[in-house]
C-alpha positions in Angstrom: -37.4 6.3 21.0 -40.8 7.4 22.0 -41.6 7.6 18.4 -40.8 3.7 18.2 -43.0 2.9 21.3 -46.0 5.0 20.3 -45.8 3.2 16.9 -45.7 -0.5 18.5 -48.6 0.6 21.0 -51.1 1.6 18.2 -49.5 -1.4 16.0 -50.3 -4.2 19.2 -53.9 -2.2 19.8 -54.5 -3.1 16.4 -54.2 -6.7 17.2 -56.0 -6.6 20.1 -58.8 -5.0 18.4 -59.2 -7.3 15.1 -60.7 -10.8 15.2 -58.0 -12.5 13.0 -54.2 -11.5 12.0 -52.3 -12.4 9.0 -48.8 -13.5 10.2 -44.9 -13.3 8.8 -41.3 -13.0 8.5 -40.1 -10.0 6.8 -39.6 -10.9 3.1 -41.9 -14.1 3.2 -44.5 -12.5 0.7 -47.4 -11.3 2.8 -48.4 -8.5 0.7 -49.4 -10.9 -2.0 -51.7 -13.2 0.5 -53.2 -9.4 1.6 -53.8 -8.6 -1.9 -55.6 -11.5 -2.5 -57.4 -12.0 0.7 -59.1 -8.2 0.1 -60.1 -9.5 -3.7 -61.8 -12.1 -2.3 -63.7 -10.6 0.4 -64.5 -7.6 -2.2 -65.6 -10.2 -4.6 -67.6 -12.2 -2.1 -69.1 -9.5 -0.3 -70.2 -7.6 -3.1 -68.1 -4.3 -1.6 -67.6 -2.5 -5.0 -67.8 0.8 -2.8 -64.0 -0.8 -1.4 -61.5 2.8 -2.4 -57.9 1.8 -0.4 -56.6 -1.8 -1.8 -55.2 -3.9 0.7 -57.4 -2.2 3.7 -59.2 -4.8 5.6 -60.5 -2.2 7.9 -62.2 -0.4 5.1 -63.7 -3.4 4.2 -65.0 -4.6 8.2 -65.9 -1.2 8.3 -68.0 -1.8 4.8 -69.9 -5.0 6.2 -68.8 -5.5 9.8 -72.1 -8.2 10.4 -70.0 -10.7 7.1 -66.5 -9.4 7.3 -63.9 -10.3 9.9 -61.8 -7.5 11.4 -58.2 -8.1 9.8 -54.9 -7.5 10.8 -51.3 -7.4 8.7 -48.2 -7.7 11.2 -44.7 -9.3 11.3 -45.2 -9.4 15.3 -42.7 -6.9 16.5 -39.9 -6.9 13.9 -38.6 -9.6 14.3 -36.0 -9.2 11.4 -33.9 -6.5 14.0 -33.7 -8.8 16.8 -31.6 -11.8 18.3 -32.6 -14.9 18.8 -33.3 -14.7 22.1 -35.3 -11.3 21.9 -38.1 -13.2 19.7 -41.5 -13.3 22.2 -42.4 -17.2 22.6 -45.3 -16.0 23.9 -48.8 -14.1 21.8 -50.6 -12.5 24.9 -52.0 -9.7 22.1 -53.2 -12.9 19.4 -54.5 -14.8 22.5 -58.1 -16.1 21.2 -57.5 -15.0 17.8 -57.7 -16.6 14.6 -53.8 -16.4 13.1 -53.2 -17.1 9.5 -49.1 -17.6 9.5 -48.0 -17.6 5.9 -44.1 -19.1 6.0 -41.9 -19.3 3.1 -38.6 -21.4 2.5 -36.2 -19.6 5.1 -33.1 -19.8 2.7 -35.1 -18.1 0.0 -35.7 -15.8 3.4 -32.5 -15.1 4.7 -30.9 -14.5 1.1 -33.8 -12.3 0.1 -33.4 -10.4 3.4 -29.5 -9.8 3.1 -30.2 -8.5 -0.3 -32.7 -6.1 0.9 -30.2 -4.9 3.7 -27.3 -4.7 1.4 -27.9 -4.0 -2.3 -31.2 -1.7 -2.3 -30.2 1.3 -0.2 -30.8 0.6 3.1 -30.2 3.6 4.7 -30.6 3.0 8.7 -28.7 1.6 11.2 -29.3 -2.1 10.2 -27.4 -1.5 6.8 -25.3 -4.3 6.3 -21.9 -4.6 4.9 -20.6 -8.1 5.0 -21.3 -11.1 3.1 -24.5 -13.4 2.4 -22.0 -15.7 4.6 -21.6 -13.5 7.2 -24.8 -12.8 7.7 -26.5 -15.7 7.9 -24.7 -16.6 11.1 -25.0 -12.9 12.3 -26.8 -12.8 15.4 -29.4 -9.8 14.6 -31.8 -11.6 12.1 -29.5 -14.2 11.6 -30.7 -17.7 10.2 -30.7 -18.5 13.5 -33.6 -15.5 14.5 -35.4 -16.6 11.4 -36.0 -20.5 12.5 -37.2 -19.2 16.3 -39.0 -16.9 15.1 -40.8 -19.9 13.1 -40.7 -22.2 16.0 -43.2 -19.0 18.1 -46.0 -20.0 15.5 -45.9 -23.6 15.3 -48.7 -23.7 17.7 -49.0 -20.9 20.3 -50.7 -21.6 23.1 -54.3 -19.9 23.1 -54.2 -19.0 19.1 -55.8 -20.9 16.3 -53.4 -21.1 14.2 -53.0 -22.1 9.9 -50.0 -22.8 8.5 -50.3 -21.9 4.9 -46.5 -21.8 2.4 -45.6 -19.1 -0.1 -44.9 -21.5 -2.6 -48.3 -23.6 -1.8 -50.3 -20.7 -2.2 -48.2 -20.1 -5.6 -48.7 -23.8 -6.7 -52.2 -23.8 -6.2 -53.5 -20.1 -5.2 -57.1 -20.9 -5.1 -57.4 -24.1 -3.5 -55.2 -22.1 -0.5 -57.0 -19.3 -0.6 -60.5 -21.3 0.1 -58.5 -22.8 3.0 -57.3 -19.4 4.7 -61.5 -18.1 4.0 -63.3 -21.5 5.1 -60.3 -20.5 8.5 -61.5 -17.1 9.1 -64.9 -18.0 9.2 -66.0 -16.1 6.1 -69.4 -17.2 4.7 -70.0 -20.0 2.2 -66.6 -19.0 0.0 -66.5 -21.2 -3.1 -63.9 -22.0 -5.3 -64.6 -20.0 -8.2 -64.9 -16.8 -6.1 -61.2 -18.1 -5.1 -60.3 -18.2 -8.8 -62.1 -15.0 -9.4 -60.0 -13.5 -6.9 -56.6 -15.0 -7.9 -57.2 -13.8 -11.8 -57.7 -10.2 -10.6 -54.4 -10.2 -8.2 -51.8 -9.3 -10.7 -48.8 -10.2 -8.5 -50.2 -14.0 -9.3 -49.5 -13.5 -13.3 -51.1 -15.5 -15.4 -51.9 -19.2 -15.4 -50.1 -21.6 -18.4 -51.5 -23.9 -20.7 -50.9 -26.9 -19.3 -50.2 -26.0 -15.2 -53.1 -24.0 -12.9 -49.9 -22.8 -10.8 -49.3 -19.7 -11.0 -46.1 -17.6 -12.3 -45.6 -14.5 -10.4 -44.6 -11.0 -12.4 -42.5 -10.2 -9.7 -40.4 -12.2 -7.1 -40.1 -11.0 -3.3 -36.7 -12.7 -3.8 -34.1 -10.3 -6.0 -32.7 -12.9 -8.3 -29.5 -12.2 -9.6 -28.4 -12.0 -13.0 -27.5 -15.3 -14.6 -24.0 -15.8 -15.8 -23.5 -15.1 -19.6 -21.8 -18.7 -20.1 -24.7 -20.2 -18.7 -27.8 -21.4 -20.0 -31.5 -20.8 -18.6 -32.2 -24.6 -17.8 -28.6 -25.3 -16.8 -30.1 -22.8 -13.4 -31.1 -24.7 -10.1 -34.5 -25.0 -9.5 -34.4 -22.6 -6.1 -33.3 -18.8 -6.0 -30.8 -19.6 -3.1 -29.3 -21.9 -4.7 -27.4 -19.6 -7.2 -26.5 -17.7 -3.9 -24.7 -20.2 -1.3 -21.8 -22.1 -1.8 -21.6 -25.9 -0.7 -20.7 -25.0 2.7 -23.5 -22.7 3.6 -26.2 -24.8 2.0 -25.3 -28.0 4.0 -24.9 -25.7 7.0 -28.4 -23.9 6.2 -29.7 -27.5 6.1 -28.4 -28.8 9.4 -29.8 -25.7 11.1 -32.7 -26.5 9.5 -32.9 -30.1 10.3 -32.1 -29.2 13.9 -34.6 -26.4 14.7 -37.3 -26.0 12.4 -40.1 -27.5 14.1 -42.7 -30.1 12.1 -45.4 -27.6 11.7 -43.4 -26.5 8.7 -43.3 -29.9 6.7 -42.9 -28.8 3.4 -39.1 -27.0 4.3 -38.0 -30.5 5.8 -36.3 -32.1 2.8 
């Protein structure tokens, strides 16, 4: 227990002390906006003396005069709480910069239950029921997922940009010229962007004939595809394959009811 509270005092001292925080949901693909946020700042900066990947406090530390002090958090786990226990409120990101990367909350919720339930989960949030189950679980439930969404769709006090997994997959460098132009990082130009991009592996590589990219490796476990059917017979979302009628049009009316505008590109 006392474990736990030293560990969210240093965690919210953290925030307190940075000038900006990168923002999101368990399982919404952070790591991969971290990794490619520090390529950029190494790569515009000129830090080639930058030893721990994915430390933006190595790098402020490098240049603190160009680089912005940078934060990684999930804001208090929300993942292990109900609905109701989700903060509304961001004393600690109170005039701060916020960069909240979101990502479509059914590809969240399924990724999450399989994270809980199939990798070996061993802790007291192990869960044994089904992806039906849980979604309408109250601890991290759906319903947890879409307030914890509705906190950072415009706080009061925090600058706030909204940025989507599969945007920043779609078009990775055009997004990640948005998030620098946002933190206030000098002059960034798009070919440092594209620089950046090529050298984050988690972005693969780009196709002939699209400049999206295909990511090596999915924060979403796909699951196997039946032997009788056919790669293009698949839907075109993960979570598709994983609810049946019923939860999808439910997942959708929740969606419809609670998810608040700020997130536009989850609304159809």
């Amino acid at each position: 227990m006392l474990k736990d509270l030293f560990s969210n005092l240093k965690s919210r001292r953290k925030i307190i002390d940075a000038d900006a925080a990168l923002v999101a949901f368990p399982r919404c693909g952070i790591a991969r906006l971290r990794d490619l946020l520090w390529n950029f700042i190494v790569l515009q900066e000129n830090l080639t003396n930058a030893k721990r990947r994915g430390d933006f406090d190595e790098l402020w530390k490098l240049n603190k005069s160009r680089v912005p002090r940078l934060v990684m958090t999930n804001d208090d786990d929300p993942h292990t709480k109900y609905p109701d226990e989700i903060r509304m409120d961001k004393i600690a990101h109170e005039g701060k910069k916020v960069v909240f990367l979101a990502r479509d909350p059914r590809n969240v919720i399924a990724s999450l239950f399989y994270r809980r339930s199939r990798r070996g989960y061993i802790d007291s949030n192990y869960y044994w029921g089904t992806l039906t189950d849980f979604i309408r679980e109250g601890e991290g439930s759906f319903e947890t997922l879409l307030t914890y969404y509705a906190s950072w769709a415009d706080p009061e006090r925090v600058k706030i940009h909204h940025i989507s997994y599969e945007q920043l997959h779609e078009q990775p460098a055009q997004e990640l010229l948005k998030v620098a132009k946002f933190l206030g990082i000098s002059k960034p130009t798009l070919e440092t962007c594209e620089r950046a991009v090529f050298q984050t592996p988690a972005f693969g590589e780009k196709t002939d004939s699209s400049t999206a990219s295909i990511p090596r490796k999915s924060a979403y476990l796909e699951p196997e595809i039946p032997e009788n059917q056919e790669a293009e017979e698949r839907p075109g979302e993960p979570y598709l394959r994983e609810f049946n009628d019923e939860d999808l049009q439910w997942l959708k009316a929740q969606m419809e009811a609670f998810l608040p505008n700020e997130f536009p590109f989850y609304q159809d």
